[in-house]
C-alpha positions in Angstrom: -10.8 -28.1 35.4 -10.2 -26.3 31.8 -6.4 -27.6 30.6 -4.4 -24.9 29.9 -3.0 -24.8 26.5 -1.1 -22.2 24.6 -0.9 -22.9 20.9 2.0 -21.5 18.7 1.0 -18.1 17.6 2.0 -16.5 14.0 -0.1 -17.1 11.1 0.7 -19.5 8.9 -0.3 -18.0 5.8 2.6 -15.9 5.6 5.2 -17.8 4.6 8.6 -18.1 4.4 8.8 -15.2 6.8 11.7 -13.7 5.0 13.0 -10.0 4.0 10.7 -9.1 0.4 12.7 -8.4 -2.8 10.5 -5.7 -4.2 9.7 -2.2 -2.2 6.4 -2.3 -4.3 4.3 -5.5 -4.2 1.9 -6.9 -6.8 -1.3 -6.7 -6.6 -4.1 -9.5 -8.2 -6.0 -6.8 -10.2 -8.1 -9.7 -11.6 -9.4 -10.4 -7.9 -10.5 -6.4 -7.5 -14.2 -6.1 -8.6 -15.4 -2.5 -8.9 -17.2 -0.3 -11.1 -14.5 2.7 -11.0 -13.6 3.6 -14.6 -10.0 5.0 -14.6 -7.1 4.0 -12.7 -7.3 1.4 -9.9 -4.5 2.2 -8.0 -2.1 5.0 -7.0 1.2 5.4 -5.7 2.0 7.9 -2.2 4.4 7.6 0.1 3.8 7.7 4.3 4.5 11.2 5.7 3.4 9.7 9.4 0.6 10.0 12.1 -1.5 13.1 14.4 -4.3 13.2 15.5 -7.4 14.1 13.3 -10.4 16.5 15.0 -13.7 15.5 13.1 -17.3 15.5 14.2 -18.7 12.4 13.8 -22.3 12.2 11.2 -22.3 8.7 11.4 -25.6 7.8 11.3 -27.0 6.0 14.7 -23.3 6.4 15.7 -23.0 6.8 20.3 -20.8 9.9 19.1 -23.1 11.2 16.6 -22.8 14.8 15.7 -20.1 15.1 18.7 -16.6 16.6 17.9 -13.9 14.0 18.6 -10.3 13.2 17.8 -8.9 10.3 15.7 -5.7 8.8 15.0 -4.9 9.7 11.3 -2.5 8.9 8.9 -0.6 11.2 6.3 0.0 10.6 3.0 1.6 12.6 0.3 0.5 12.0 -3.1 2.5 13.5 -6.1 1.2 13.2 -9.9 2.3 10.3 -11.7 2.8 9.5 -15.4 2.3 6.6 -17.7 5.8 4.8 -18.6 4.3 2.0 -21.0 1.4 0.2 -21.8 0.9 -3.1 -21.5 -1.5 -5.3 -23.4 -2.7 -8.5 -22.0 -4.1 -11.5 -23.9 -5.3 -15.0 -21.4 -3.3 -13.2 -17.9 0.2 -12.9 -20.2 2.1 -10.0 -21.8 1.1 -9.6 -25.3 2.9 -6.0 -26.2 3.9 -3.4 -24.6 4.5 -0.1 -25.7 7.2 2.7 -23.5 5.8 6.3 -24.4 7.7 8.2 -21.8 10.3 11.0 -23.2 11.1 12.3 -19.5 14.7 12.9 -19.5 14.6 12.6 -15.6 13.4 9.1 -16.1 16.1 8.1 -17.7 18.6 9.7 -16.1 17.6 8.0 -12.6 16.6 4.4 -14.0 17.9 2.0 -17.2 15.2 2.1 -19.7 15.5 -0.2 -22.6 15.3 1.3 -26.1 11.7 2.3 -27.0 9.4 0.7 -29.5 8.7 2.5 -32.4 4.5 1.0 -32.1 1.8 2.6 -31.8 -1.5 2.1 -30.0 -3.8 1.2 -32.4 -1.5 -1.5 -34.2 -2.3 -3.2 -31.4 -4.7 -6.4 -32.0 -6.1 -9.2 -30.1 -6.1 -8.3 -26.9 -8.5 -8.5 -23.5 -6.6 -6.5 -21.2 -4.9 -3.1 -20.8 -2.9 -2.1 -18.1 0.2 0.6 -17.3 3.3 1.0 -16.1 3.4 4.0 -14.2 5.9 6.5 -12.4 5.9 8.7 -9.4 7.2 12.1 -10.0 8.9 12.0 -6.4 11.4 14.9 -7.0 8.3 17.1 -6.8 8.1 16.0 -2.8 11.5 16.7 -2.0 12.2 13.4 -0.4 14.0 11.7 -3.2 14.7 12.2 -6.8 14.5 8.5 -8.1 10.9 7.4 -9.0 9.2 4.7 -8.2 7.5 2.3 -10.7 4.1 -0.2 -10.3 2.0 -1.6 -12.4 -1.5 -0.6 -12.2 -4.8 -1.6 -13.6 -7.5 0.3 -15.5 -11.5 0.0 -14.4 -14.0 -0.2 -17.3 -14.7 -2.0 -20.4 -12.1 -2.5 -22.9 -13.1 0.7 -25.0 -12.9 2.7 -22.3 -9.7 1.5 -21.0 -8.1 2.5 -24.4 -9.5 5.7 -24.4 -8.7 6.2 -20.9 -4.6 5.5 -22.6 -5.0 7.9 -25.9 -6.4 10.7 -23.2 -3.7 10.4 -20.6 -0.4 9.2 -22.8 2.3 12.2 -21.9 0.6 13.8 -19.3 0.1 13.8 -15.4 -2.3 12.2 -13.7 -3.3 13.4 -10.2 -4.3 12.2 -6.7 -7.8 14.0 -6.6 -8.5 11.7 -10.2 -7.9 8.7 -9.0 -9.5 9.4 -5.1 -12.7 11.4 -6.6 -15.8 9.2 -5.0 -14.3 7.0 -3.1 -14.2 7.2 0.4 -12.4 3.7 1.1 -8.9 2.4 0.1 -6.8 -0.4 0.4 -3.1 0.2 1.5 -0.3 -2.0 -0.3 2.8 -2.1 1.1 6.3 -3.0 3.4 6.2 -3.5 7.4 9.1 -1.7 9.1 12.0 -3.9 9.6 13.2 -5.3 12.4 16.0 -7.6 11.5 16.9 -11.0 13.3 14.2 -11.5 16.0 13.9 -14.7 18.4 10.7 -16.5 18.7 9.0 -15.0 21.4 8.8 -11.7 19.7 8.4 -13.0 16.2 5.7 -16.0 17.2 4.5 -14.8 20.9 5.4 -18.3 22.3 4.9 -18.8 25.8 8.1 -18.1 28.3 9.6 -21.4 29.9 9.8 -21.2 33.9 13.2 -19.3 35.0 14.8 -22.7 36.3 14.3 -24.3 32.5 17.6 -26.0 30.9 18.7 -24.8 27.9 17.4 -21.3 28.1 13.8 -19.7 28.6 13.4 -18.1 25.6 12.5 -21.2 23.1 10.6 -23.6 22.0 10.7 -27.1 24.4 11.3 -29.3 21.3 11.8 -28.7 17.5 10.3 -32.1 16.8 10.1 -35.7 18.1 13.2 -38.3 16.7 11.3 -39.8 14.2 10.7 -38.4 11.3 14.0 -36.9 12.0 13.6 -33.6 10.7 12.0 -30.3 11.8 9.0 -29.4 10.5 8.4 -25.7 9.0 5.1 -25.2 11.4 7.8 -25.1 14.1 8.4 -21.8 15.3 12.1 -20.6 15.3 14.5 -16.8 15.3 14.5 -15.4 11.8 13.6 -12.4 10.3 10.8 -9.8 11.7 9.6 -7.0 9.1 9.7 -5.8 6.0 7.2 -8.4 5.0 4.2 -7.5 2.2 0.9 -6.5 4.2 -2.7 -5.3 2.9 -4.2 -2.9 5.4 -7.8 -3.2 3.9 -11.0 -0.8 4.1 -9.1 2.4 5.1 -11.2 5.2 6.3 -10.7 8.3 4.0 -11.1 11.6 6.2 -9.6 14.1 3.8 -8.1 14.6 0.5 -6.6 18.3 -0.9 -3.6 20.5 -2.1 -1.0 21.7 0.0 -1.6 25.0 -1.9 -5.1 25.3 -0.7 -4.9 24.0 2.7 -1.6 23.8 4.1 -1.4 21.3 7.2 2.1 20.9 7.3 3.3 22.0 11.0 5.7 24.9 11.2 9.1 23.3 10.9 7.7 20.6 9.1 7.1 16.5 10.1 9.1 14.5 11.7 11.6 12.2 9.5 9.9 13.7 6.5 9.8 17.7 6.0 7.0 19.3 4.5 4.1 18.1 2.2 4.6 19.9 -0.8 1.6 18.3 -3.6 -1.5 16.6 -2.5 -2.0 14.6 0.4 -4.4 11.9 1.5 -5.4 11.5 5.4 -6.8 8.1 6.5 -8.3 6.8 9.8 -5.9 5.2 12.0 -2.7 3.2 10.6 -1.1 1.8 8.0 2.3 0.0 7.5 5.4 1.2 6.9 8.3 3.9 8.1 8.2 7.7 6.9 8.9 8.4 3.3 7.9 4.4 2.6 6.1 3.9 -1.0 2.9 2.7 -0.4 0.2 1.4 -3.5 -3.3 2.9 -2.8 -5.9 0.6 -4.4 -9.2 0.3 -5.4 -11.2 -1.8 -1.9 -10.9 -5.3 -2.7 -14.1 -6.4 -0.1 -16.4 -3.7 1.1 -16.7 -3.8 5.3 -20.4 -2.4 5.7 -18.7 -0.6 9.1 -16.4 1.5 7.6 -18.2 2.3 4.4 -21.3 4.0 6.5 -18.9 6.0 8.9 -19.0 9.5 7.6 -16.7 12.3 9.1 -16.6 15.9 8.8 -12.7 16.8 8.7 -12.0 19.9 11.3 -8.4 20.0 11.0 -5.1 17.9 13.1 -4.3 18.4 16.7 
């Protein structure tokens, strides 16, 4: 007879499992290889979910050139603008320049004094990349904009004149989402607080006559070495943890202006879509109005690159 065995569950490479300091994480730009010149990543923030009606062109695809209905996810997109550029010399910070003027900026954040240097004083250098800010006050969910730092595709000269072309002006979604037809989502989980360990590590239930309660672990650990071990699963907190969704289906892109596809009183938790939006195949992380980074794919899955979707419109 097979033994029966029921090993702890919960990935170990997530760890410590604890509450994340920064509402946008970091991404290893280095570890993205791509030929996109331009910006390789984008902020949005996660309007929520319906259900997408497309007809299916997938090639050799069991629904091919059938109408059917998806689970989609909205995202708004509003234009951002560059707040300084940083240059990079062997993975460190060699200068950095702040160009912004916007008063709104730094009415809603504490900005240092700005450097009086300019771009082409720069010297020595193998690496450009920007700080960058959300214009969120155009969406009408907040006024206070969120910063990342982003990385710029191309060779060294054209990542320059990529900065002297863009440098007090906004940059929109449909620039950064022009040819590509999968993203990467970067991003926070929803939180869930305290959590014991049968919800946070889906360890098996003890039998209802158990001593000491059903809902943990038999042992924390043998007497010697006298000390529990951090592979032993335990309560603590559940959510609001850094996750990559990777490879994420792009079924439409477009302005609210020219196709509007906000319901009539507006969605849920959020209101209405008021710039660009971005709709992707099934779902990423996060609650409504939750900044998400849109990047660049980081490893190409040959399934979802070939999919191909007409967009109808949301059920």
């Amino acid at each position: 007879m097979v033994k029966l065995s029921q090993p702890r569950g919960g990935s170990l490479q997530f760890w410590p499992r604890k509450r994340i300091d920064r509402r946008i994480p970091g991404v290893n730009w280095k570890a993205i290889k791509t030929d996109k010149k331009g910006l390789l990543g984008f902020l949005s923030y996660k309007v929520g979910m319906a259900s997408a009606y497309v007809k299916d062109l997938t090639p050799n695809s069991m629904t091919k050139d059938k109408k059917i209905i998806l689970s989609s996810t909205i995202l708004e997109i509003p234009a951002i603008k560059i707040f300084s550029i940083r240059f990079y010399k062997n993975n460190l910070v060699k200068s950095e320049i702040v160009v912004s003027d916007d008063k709104e900026l730094k009415r809603r954040l504490k900005i240092g004094k700005k450097k009086e240097h300019k771009i082409d004083e720069i010297k020595d250098y193998d690496d450009i990349r920007l700080i960058i800010y959300s214009k969120a006050k155009d969406t009408g969910i907040k006024k206070t904009p969120d910063i990342a730092e982003v990385a710029i595709g191309g060779k060294l000269d054209e990542k320059l004149a990529f900065v002297k072309e863009k440098v007090g002006k906004e940059i929109f979604a449909h620039e950064f989402l022009k040819d590509m037809k999968i993203v990467d989502v970067r991003g926070l989980t929803k939180g869930k607080g305290l959590q014991d360990v049968i919800t946070r590590f889906g360890i098996k239930l003890r039998q209802h006559k158990t001593e000491k309660g059903q809902r943990r672990p038999g042992t924390l650990g043998p007497w010697h070495p006298a000390h529990v071990l951090f592979r032993v699963p335990q309560a603590g907190q559940l959510g609001l943890f850094t996750r990559i969704i990777y490879n994420n289906k792009i079924l439409a892109f477009g302005k609210i202006s020219e196709k509007d596809i906000n319901p009539k009183y507006g969605w849920k938790h959020y209101g209405k879509i008021k710039t660009e939006y971005l709709i992707l195949q099934g779902s990423v992380q996060g609650a409504e109005k939750r900044p998400l980074l849109l990047t660049s794919h980081l490893r190409v899955s040959k399934n979802q690159i070939k999919k191909n979707y007409e967009f109808l419109g949301l059920k």
